[in-house]
C-alpha positions as CSV (number, residue, x, y, z in Angstrom):
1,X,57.6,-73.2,-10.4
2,X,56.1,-75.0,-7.2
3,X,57.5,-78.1,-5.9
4,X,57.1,-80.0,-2.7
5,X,60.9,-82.1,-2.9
6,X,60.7,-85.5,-1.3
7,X,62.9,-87.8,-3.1
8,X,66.8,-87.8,-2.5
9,X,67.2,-87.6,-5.8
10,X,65.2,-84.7,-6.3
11,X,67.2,-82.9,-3.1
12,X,69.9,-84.0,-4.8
13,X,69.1,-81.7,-7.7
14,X,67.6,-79.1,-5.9
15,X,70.8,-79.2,-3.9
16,X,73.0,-78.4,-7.1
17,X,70.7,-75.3,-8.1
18,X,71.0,-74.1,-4.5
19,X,75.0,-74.1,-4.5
20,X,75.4,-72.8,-7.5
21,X,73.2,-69.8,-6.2
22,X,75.4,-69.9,-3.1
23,X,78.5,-69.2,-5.0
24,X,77.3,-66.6,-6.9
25,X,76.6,-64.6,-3.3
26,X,72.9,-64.4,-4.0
27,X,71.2,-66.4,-1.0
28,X,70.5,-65.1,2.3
29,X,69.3,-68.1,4.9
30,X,67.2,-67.4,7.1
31,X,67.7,-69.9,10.4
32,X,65.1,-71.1,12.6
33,X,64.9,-73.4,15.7
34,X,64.4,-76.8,14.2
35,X,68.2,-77.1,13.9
36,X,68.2,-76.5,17.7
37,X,65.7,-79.5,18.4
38,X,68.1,-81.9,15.8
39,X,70.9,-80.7,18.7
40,X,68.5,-80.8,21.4
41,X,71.0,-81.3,23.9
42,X,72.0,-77.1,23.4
43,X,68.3,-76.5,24.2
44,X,67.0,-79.2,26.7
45,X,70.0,-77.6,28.8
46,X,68.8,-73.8,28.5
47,X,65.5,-75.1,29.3
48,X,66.1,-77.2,32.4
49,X,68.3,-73.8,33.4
50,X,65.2,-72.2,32.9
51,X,63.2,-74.2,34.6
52,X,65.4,-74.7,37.8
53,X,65.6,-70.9,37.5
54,X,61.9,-70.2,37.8
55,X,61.6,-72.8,40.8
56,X,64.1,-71.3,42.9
57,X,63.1,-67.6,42.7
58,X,59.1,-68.2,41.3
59,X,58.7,-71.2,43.5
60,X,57.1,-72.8,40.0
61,X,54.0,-75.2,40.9
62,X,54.2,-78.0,38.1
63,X,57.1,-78.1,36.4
64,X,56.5,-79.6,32.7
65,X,58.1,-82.8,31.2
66,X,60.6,-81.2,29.1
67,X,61.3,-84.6,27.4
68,X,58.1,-85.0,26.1
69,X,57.7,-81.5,24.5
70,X,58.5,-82.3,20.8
71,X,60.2,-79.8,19.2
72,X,61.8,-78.6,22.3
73,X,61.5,-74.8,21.6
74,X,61.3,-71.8,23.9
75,X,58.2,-70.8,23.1
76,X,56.9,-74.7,23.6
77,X,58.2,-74.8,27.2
78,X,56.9,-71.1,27.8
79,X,53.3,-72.4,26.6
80,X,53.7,-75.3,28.9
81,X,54.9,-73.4,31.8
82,X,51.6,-70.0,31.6
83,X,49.0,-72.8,30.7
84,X,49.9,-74.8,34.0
85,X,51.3,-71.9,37.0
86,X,48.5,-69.3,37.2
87,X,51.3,-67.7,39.6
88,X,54.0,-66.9,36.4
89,X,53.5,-64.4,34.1
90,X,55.7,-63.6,30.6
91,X,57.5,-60.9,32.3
92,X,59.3,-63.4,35.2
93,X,59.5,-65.9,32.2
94,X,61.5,-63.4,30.5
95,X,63.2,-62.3,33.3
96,X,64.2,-65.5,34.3
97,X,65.7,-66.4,30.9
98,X,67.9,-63.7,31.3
99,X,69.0,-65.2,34.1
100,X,70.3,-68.1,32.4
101,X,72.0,-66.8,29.4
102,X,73.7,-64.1,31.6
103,X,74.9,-67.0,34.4
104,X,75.9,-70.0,32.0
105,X,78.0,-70.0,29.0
106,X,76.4,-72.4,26.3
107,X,78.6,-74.0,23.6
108,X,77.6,-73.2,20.0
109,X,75.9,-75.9,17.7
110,X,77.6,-77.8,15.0
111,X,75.1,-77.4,12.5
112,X,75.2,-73.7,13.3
113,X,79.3,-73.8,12.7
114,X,78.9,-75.9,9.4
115,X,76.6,-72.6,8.2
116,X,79.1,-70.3,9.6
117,X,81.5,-72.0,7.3
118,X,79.5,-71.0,4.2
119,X,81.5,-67.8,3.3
120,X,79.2,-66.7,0.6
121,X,76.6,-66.2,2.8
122,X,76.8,-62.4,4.1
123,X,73.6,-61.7,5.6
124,X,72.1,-64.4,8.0
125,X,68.9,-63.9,9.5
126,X,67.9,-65.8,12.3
127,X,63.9,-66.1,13.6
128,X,65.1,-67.9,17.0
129,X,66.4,-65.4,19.9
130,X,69.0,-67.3,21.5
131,X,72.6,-66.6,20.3
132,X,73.8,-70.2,19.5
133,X,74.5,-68.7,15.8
134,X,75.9,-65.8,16.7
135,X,78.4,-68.0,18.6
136,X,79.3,-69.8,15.8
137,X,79.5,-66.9,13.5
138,X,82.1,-64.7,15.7
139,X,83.9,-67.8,16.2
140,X,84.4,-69.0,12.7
141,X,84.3,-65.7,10.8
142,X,85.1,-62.9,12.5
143,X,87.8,-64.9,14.9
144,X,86.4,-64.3,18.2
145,X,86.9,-60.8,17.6
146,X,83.8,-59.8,20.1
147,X,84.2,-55.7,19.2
148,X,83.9,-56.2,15.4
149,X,81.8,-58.5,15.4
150,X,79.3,-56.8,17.6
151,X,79.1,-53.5,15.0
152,X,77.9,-56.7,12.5
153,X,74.8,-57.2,14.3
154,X,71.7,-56.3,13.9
155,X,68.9,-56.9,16.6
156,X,64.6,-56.1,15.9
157,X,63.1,-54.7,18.7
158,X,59.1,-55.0,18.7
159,X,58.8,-50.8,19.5
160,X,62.3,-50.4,17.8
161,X,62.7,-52.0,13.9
162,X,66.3,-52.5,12.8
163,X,66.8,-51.5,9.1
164,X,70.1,-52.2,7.1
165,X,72.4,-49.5,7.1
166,X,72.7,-47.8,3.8
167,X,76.1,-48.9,2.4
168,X,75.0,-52.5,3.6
169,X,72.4,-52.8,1.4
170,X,74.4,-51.3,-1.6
171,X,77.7,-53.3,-1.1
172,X,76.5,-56.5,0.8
173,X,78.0,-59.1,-1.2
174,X,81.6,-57.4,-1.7
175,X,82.0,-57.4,2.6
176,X,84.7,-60.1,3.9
177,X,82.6,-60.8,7.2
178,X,78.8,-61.3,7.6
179,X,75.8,-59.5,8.7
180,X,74.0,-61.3,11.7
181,X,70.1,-60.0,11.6
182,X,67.8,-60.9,14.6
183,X,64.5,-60.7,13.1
184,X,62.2,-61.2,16.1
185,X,65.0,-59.9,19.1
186,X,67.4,-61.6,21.1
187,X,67.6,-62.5,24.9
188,X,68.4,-60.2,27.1
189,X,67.4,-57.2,24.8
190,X,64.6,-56.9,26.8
191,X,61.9,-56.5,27.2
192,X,61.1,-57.0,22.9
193,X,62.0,-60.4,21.9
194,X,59.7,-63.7,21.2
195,X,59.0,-65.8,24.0
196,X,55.4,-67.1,23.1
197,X,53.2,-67.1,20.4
198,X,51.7,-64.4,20.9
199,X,55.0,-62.5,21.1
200,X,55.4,-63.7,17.4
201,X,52.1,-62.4,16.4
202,X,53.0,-59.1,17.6
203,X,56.4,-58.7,16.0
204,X,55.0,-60.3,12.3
205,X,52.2,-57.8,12.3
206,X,54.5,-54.6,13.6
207,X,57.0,-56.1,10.9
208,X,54.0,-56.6,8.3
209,X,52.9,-52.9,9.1
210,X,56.3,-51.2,8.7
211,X,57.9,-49.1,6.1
212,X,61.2,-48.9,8.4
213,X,62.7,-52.0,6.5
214,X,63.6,-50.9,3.3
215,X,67.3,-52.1,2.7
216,X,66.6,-55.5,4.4
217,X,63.6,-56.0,1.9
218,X,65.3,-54.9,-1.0
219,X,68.1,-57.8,0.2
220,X,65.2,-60.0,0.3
221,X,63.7,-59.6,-3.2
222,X,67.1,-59.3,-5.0
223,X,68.3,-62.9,-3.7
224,X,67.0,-66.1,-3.5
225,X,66.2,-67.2,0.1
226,X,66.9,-70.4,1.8
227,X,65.1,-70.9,5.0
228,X,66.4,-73.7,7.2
229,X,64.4,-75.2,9.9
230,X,61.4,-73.1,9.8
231,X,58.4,-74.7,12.7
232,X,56.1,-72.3,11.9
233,X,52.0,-73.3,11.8
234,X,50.1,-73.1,8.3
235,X,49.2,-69.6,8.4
236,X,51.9,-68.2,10.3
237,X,54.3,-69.7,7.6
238,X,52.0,-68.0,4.9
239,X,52.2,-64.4,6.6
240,X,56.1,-65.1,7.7
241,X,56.6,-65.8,3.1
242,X,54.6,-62.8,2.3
243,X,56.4,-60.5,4.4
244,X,59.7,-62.0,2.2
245,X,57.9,-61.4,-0.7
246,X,58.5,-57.5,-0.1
247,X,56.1,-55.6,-2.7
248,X,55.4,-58.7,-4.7
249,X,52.3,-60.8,-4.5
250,X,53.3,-64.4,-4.2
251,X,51.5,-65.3,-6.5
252,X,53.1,-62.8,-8.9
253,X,56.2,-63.8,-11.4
254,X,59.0,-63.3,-9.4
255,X,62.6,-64.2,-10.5
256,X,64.2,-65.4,-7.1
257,X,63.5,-68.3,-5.4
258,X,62.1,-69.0,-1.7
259,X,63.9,-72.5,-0.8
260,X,61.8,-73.9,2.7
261,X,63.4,-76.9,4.3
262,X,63.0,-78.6,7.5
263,X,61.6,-82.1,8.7
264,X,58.2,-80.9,10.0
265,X,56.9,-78.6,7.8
266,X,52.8,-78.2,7.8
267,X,50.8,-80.2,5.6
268,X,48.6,-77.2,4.7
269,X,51.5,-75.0,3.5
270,X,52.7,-78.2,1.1
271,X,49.1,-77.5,-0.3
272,X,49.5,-73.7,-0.2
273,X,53.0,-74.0,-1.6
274,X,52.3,-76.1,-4.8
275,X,49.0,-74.2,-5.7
276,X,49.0,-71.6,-8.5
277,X,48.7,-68.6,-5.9
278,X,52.5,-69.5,-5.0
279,X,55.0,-68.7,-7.3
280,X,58.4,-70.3,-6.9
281,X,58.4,-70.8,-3.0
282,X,59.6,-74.4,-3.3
283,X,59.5,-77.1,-0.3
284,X,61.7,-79.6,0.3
285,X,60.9,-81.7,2.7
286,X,64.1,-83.7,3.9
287,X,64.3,-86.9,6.6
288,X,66.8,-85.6,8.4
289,X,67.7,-82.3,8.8
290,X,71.3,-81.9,10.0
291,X,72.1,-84.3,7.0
292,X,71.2,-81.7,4.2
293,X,73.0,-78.7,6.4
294,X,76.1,-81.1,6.1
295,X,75.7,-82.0,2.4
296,X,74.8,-78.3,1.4
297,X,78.1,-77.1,3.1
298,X,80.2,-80.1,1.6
299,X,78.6,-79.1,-2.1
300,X,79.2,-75.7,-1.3
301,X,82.9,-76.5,-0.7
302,X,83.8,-78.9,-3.4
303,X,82.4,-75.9,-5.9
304,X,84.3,-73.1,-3.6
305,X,87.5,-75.5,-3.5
306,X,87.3,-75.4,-7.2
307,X,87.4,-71.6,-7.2
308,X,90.3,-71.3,-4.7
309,X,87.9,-69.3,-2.5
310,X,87.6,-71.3,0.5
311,X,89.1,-70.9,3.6
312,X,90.2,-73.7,5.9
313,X,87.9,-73.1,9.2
314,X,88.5,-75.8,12.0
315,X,85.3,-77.0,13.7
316,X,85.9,-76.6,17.3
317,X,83.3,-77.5,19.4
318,X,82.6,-79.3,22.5
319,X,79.0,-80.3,21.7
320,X,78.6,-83.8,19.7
321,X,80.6,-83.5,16.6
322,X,78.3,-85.9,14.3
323,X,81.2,-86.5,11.8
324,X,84.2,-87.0,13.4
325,X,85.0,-90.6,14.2
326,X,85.7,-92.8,17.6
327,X,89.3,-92.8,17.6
328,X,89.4,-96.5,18.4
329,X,93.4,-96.9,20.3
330,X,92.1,-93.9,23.1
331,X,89.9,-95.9,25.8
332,X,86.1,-95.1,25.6
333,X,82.9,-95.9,26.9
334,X,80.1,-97.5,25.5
335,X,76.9,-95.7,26.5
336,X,73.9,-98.3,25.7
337,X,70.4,-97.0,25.7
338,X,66.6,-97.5,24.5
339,X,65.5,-94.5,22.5
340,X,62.9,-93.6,24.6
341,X,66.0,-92.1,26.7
342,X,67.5,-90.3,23.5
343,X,67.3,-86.9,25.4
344,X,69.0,-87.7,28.7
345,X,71.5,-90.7,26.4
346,X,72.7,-87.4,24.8
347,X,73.0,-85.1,27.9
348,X,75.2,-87.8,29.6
349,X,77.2,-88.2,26.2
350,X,77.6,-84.6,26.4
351,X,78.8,-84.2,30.0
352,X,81.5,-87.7,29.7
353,X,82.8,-85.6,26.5
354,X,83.4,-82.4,28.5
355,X,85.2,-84.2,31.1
356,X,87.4,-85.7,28.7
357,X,85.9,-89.2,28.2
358,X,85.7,-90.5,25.0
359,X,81.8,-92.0,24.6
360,X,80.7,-94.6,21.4
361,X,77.3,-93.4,20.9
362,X,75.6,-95.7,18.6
363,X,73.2,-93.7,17.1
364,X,75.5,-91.3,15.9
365,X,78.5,-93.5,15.3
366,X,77.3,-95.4,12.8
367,X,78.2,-95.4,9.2
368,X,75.4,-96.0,6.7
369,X,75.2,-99.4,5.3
370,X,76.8,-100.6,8.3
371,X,75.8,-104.0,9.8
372,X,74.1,-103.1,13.0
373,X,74.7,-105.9,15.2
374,X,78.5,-106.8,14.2
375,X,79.5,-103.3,14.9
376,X,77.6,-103.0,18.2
377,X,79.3,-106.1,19.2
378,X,83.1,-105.1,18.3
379,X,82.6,-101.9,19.8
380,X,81.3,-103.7,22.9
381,X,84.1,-106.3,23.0
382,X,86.9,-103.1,22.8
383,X,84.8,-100.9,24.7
384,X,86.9,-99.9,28.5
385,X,83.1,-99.3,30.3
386,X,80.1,-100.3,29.1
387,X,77.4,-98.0,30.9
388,X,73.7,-99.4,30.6
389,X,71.3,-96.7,30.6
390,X,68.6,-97.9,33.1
391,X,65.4,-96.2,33.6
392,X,61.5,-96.5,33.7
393,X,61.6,-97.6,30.2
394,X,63.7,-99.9,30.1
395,X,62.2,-102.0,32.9
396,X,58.6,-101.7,30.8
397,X,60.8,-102.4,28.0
398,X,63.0,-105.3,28.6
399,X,60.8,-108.3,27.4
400,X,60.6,-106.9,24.1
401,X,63.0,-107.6,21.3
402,X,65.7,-104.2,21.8
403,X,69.2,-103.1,20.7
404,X,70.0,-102.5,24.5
405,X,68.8,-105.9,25.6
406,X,71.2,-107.3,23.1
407,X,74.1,-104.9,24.0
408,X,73.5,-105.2,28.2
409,X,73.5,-109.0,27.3
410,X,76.9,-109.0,25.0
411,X,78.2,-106.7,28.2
412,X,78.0,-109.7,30.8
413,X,79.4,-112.5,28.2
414,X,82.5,-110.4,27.9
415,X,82.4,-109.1,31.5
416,X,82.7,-113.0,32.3
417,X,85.6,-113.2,29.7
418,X,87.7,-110.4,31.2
419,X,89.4,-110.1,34.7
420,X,87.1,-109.8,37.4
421,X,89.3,-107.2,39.2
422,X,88.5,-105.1,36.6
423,X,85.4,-102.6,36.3
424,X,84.0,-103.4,32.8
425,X,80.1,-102.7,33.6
426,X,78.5,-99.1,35.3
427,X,75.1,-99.2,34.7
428,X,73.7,-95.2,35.0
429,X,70.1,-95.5,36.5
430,X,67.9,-92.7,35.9
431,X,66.1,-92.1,38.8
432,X,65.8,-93.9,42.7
433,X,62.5,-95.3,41.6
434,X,63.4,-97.1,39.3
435,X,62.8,-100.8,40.5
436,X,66.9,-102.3,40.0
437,X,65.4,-105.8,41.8
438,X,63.7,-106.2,38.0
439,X,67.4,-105.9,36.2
440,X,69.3,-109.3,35.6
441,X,71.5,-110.7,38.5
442,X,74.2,-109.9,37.1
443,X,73.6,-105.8,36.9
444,X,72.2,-106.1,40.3
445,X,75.5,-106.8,42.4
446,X,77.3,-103.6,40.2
447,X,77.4,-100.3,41.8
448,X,75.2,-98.5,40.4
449,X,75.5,-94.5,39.3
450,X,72.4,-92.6,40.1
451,X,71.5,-89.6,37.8
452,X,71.0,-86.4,39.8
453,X,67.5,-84.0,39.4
454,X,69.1,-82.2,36.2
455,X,69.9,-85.6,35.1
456,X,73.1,-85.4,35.1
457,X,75.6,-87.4,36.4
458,X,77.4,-86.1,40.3
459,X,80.3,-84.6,40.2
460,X,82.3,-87.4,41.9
461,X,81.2,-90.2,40.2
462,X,82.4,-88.2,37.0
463,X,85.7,-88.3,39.0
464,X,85.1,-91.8,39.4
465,X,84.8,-92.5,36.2
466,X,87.7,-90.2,35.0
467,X,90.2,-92.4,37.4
468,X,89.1,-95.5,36.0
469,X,89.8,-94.5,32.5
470,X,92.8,-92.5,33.1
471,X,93.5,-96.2,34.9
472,X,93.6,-97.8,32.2
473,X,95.3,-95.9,30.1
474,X,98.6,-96.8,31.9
475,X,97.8,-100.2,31.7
């Protein structure tokens, strides 16, 4: 059975098999780092971290254009970073790394916590070495209970190969709480976890080469597998399934199915996939990633609900939180931007959220089917700021037909409506070079906020900001 899934409808039904497989405890997902570039405000952070890291103790030469590297992974921005300082080596990459996770406390993802949710899945394996679902998973299912949660977890070394214990194998699907399995190490295990291709290499062929797994491949070949967000290459992906496979050839007549779903998946491995020398590894290739974690979960817990075997987890995080909606009587900000400046929109949406402010951020806001413009606008006309996000782009940008051309516009019309007193428009401008004698009149007698070199916005105009809301509030 070999199927490359494009059409909703066909997810849809794919989607059904999958649950039911769920619910009967025989799936084990495996979790790689395209869920991390869907929340790429989690990992542009870690990486400009990094970065500023490696520039204040490696004095770093060129530092790379982290918005440009698409997916933002760790091993991208490692690539980027050997290719172009002949001074840095994979040891201070590593070393500095460390650094970061040890200093900084990182927030979990939400697409991470919906999967944690999933309480028929009791092994997760994740191929990505930071611990963004290991933070979801104490939270959410073992309570934030750090020394129980810690014998739970299992962590590859490249000269040290973590195998299953015993009863884990045996009883895995009776246990209450889950099994977390780093497949290719975790930060700050040094000095054996993946930070570069090469690293990968190593640990698939040590991996490839070993009879030291023998519980987590029988767990493989006895359930179906769901991998979520896999960015492997052609004939990395083809190596990465056949070490799944466990004795089986893949082209053999196996009875449990290899799900493989993401949004950039290889052309060559759709090929490889659907030919007869694959036997049920099934591809479904989805438009939007975070949508089918969200719809798996809420299909997974209509059918659980059914049962009476679902618990009621609250999802607490201070990340984005795509579903929930603008509560409309709190006073909020509209932050308006070209998508060019997706990355730093969400970093600034992220950093107003943290300090409290409540930020309408259209993009994610949205309901679909909803009228675009008509929305924009009302959101606009109840808005308490509006904060125009002003950059390179959108000077090279602004005599073309844009959303943020319209919203800026709308902005001024109701600025001239309201009480001139009043703050209404903060434009954020991304950098001093940005020429503001280009931007209408009217944005050009406003003070202006200047992002700082993290992009991120200075400490006291956060204040600023703060006070103005908190202003109006008593208003």
């Amino acid at each position: 059975m070999n199927n490359c899934c494009h059409d909703q409808e066909q997810i849809k039904f794919k989607m059904d098999i999958i649950v039911d497989s769920i619910c009967d405890k025989n799936v084990v997902p495996i979790i790689g780092e395209e869920l991390l570039k869907v929340e790429s405000n989690l990992m542009f952070d870690v990486c400009s971290k990094w970065i500023n890291t490696l520039k204040n103790y490696y004095k770093l030469e060129i530092e790379p254009d982290i918005g440009r590297i698409e997916p933002l992974s760790l091993e991208k921005v490692a690539f980027e970073l050997l290719n172009k300082n002949i001074k840095l080596n994979v040891g201070k990459l590593i070393r500095a790394l460390e650094y970061v996770f040890n200093k900084n406390t990182f927030s979990s993802s939400t697409l991470f916590q919906l999967l944690a949710k999933i309480e028929d899945f009791k092994l997760y394996i994740t191929t990505t070495v930071d611990p963004f679902l290991e933070y979801s998973i104490k939270k959410i299912r073992y309570n934030d209970d750090t020394e129980k949660f810690n014998n739970s977890i299992i962590i590859n070394k490249l000269n040290d190969l973590k195998d299953l214990a015993p009863e884990f194998d045996k009883y895995l699907n009776k246990i209450e709480n889950p099994i977390l399995y780093y497949l290719f190490g975790k930060v700050n295990y040094k000095p054996d976890f993946v930070i570069s291709e090469e690293d990968r290499l190593e640990f698939m062929h040590k991996i490839l080469r070993s009879n030291e797994l023998i519980n987590l491949r029988n767990q493989l070949s006895d359930n179906d597998i769901i991998i979520i967000g896999s960015l492997y290459s052609n004939w990395l992906a083809r190596f990465f399934i056949r070490f799944l496979s466990g004795t089986e050839r893949l082209s053999s007549d196996k009875k449990n199915i290899t799900w493989i779903v993401g949004q950039n998946i290889d052309e060559k491995l759709y090929e490889f996939c659907e030919s007869p020398l694959c036997n049920n590894y099934e591809i479904i290739k989805t438009d939007n990633i975070s949508v089918f974690v969200k719809d798996l979960y809420e299909e997974w817990k209509k059918k659980a609900e059914e049962k009476g075997a679902v618990k009621k987890f609250s999802l607490d995080n201070d990340q984005i939180n795509y579903s929930k909606p603008l509560n409309s009587l709190i006073p909020f900000v509209f932050l308006s931007y070209c998508r060019e400046d997706e990355i730093i929109a969400k970093k600034i949406h992220n950093q107003l959220n943290k300090n409290g402010i409540q930020v309408w951020f259209d993009n994610k806001e949205l309901s679909p089917g909803e009228n675009f413009e008509n929305t924009i606008i009302k959101k606009i006309r109840k808005c308490t700021l509006f904060c125009p996000l002003i950059s390179e782009n959108t000077e090279r940008l602004r005599d073309e037909r844009r959303f943020f051309i319209m919203e800026t516009n709308e902005a001024l019309e109701e600025k001239k409506k309201a009480n001139h007193d009043k703050v209404f428009v903060v434009p954020i401008v991304t950098s001093k070079n940005v020429d503001t004698h280009r931007i209408p009149k009217e944005l050009e007698r406003l003070n202006y906020i200047y992002l700082d070199d993290n992009n991120d916005i200075p400490e006291n105009k956060i204040k600023e900001l703060v006070s103005e809301i908190r202003k109006r509030q008593t208003e």
